[in-house]
Structure formats: structure tokens, C-alpha cells
N, C-alpha and C positions, 0 to 999 in steps of 0.2 A: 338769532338775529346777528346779523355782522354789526360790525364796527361802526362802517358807514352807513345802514342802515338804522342805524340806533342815532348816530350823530344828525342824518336827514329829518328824521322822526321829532326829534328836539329842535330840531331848527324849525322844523312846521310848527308846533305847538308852540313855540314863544312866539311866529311870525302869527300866530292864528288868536292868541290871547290878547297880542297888541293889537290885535282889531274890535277887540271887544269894548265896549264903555266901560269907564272905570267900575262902576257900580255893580257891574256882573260879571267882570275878570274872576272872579276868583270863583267862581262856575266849575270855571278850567282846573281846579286843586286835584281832582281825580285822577286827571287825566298825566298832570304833573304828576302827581306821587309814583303812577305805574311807569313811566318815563324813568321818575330818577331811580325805581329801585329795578327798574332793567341794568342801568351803568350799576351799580349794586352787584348785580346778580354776575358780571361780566365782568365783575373785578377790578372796574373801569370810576375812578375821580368823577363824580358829575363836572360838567362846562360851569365855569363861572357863570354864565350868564344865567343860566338853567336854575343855579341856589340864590341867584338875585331873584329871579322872578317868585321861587318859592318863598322868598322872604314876605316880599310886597303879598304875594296875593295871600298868605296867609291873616298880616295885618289888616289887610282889606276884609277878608273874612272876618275876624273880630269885630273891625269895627262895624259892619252889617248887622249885626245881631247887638250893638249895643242901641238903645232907642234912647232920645234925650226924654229927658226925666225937667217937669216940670218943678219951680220952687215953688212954693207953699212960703206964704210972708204972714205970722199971725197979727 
């Protein structure tokens, strides 16, 4: 994969994630991981914006899998 090919590709997938509802962005983590470990593989800095996105949608991910927990008052 070129260069620009790699940089277009990342530009679709953050243009493609920001469409997504908050709630299911992080759907998208797959598709980011194989993204950022192309710039990896190609010896290539990921985009800021690309480790911004992996941030958020990771935290997103976590919080999805936490369920509120009811209190209990004896």
C-alpha cells in the first residue's frame, strides 16, 4: 500500500466512524487497529487524529461493557 493510499484509507475511516452514533463508534476498533498497524508496518508515525480517535473509541468501548449496578440500601 502507498502512502497516499494509506493516508486516504484513514481519512475514510475517521470520516466513516464520525457517522456513526456515539453508542456504536467503537464498532469501528477493528478496522482502526488494522489501519494504524499498516502506518506500523510502513514505518510510518500514525495521524494525530487517527490516535485521537483510537483513544475515544477505546474509552467508549469500556464504557459499553460497564452496566450501572444498582445500590442496595439495608
Amino acid at each position: 500500500m502507498t502512502t497516499d493510499e494509506l493516508d486516504r484509507e484513514a481519512h475514510v475511516l475517521i470520516e466513516g466512524i464520525a457517522d456513526l452514533a456515539p453508542g456504536i463508534r467503537y464498532k469501528g476498533l477493528d478496522q482502526l487497529h488494522s489501519v494504524m498497524a499498516a502506518y506500523s508496518r510502513a514505518g510510518r508515525p500514525a495521524p494525530l487524529p487517527l490516535r485521537h480517535l483510537l483513544e475515544e473509541l477505546t474509552t467508549e468501548a469500556m464504557e459499553s461493557h460497564v452496566e450501572p449496578r444498582s445500590v442496595l440500601r439495608g
